[in-house]
N, C-alpha and C positions, 0 to 999 in steps of 0.2 A: 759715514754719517755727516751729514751736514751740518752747517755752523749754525742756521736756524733750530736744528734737531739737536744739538748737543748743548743749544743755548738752553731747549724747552727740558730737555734732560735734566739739566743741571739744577732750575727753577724748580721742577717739580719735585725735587729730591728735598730742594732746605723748606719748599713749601709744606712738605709731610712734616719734619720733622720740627717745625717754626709751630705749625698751627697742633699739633699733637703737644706740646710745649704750651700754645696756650689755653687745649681745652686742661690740660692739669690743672694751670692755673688758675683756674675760674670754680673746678670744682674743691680747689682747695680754700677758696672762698679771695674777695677780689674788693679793696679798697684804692680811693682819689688818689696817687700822689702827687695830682699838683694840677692848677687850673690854668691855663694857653690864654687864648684871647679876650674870655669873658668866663665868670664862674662855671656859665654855663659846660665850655668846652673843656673837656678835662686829660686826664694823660696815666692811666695805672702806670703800677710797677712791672705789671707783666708786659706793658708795648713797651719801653724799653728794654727789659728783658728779652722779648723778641725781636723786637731790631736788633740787639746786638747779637744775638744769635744768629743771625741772617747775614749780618754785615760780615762776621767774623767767616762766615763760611765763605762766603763771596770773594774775602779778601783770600784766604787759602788758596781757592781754586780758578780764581783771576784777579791778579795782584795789579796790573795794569788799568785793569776797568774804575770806568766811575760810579759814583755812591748817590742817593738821591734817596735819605729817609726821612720821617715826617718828624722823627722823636731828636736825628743826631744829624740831621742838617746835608750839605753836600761835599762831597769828593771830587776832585777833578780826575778827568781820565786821561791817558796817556794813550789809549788804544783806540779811542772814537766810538767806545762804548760804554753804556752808562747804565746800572739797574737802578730803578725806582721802585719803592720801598713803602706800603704801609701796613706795617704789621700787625695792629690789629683795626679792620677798618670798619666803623659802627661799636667803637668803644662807649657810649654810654649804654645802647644795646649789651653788651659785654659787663657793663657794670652790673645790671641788672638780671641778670641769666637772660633774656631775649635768644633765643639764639638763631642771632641773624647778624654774625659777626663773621669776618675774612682776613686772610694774613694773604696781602696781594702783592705781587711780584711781577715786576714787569723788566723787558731788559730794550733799549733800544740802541739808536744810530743817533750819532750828535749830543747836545746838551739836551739838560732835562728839563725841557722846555717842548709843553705840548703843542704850540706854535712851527716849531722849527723838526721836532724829532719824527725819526721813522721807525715807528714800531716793528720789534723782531720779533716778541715771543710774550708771553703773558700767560700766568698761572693766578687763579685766587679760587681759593680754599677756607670752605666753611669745614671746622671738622664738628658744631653740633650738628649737624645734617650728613655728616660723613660725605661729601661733596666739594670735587677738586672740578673746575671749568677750565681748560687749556686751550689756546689758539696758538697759532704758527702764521706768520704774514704770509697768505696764499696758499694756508695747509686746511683753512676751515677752522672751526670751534668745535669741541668738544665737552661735555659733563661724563665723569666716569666713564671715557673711553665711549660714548653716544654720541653722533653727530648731533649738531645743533642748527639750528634752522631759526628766525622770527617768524612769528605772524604773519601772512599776508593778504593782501585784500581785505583787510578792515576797515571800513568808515571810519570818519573822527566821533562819529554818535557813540560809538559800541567800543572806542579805544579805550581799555582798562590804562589809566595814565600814572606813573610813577611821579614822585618829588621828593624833594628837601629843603630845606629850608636852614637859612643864618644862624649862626652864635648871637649875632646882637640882634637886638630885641629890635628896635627900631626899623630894621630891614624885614625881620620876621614878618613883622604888622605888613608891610607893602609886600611881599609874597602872597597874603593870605589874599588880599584882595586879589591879585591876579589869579589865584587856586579858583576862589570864590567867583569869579567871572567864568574861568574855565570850567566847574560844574558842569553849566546848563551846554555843554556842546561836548562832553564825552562819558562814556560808562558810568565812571567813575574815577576816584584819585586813591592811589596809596604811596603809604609814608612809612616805608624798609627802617631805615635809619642809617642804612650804608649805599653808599653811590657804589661802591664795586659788585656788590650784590644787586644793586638797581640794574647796574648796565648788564651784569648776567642773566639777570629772570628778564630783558631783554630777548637776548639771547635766545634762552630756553624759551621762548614764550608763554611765563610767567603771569608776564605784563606786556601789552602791543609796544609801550611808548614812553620814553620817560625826558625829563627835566630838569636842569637844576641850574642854578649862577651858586658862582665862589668857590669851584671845586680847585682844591690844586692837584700838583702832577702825580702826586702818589695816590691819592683817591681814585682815578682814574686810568692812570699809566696800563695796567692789567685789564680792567673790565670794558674798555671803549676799544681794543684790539680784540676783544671776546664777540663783543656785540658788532662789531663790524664784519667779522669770519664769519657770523651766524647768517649774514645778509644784510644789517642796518644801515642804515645812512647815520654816522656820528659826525654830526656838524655843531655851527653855531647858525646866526640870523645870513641870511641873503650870501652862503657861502664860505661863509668865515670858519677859519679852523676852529673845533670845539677847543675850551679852555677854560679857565675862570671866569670868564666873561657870562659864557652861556653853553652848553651841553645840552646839545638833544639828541636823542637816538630811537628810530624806528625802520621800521620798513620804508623805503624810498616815497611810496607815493603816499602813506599816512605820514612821513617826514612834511611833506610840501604842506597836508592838510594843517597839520600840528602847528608849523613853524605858523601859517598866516591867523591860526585861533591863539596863539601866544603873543601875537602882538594885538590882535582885537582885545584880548584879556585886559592888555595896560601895560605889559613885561615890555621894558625898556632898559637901555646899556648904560644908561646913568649914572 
């Protein structure tokens, strides 16, 4: 087996048992404990619950690797390997039963830094939809063991286009105006609530194309190596690696359309 194939192995194993751990949780009924950057942004007992679940197994079965979760901060590695971590990713989706919630697992090369790292493997697992999406760097993407493929040959008229949007309010408002511009030049817009499930339905061809600024590593670590296996172009503006700054993902030639309708929008790096 390969170190790619035993890396995805090993993901897929704590991502069953992380994400079966959190639909308990939610059916057992699921309250705030605690709000992050704005009221808005919140944090259950159950995603630290699952990160430590996740962390704990990771540490058993590679004690040298490094850590990277959203609830319990980072690890340094000793092996030049590093898993990125968000356990449950569209937690206020999860507050609410929505369920379009993911416990995403990604492992890579370098620190955990979307800028710098090279993606090895990537599992995120919805378990209300009973749906696990796996990619392998140069194995392809997968949903339930199904090859996975994007869209292709879509106009920017007909692109069904993904987003998200800030914790703080003041940024929200300048989002909307950029959404609000981009209306009149695609399908239409939808609002998941999770960026790892965004860059999946990606993938699956869900959705042609998706967007967002302010994602950090663990939001995406898993689902931008999913949407990339599938075919997409995961970048940022005029080349830039995707990151916090800006994430887009689609098929290559609705990428070029997309990226030049996001900046006629107004979306600037600000």
């Amino acid at each position: 087996m390969t170190a790619a194939a035993e890396f995805v192995a090993l993901a897929q194993d704590i991502a069953a048992e992380a994400s079966a751990l959190a639909f308990k949780r939610r059916h057992e009924g699921v309250s705030v404990a605690a709000s992050k950057s704005s009221p808005e942004d919140i944090v259950t007992a159950a995603d630290r619950e699952v990160e430590q679940l996740i962390k704990g197994r990771l540490a058993d079965a590679r004690p040298n690797d490094g850590f990277l979760g959203e609830e319990t901060g980072e690890a340094s590695s000793a092996s030049g390997i590093t898993w990125v971590v968000d356990p449950i990713d569209g937690t206020v989706n999860y507050l609410y039963g929505i369920p379009a919630y993911a416990v995403s697992i990604a492992v890579v090369e370098g620190d955990a830094d979307p800028a710098t790292w090279e993606s090895i493997a990537g599992v995120v697992a919805n378990p209300a939809a009973d749906e696990t999406f796996v990619a392998t760097r140069g194995g392809g993407a997968t949903l339930n063991g199904r090859s996975l493929s994007v869209n292709r040959n879509v106009p920017l008229n007909l692109a069904l286009t993904g987003t998200g949007f800030s914790y703080a309010a003041e940024r929200r408002v300048v989002q909307a105006g950029v959404v609000q511009n981009l209306l009149a030049e695609v399908r239409d817009i939808r609002r998941i609530g999770s960026a790892a499930l965004d860059l999946c339905n990606v993938a699956a061809g869900r959705i042609d194309a998706y967007y967002e600024r302010g994602l950090n590593p663990w939001d995406l670590g898993a689902g931008a190596l999913i949407a990339e296996e599938a075919g997409a172009t995961v970048a940022g503006f005029d080349g830039a690696r995707y990151g916090r700054d800006l994430t887009i993902a689609a098929a290559p030639e609705l990428f070029k359309e997309l990226e030049i309708a996001l900046k006629r929008a107004g979306l600037t790096l600000d």
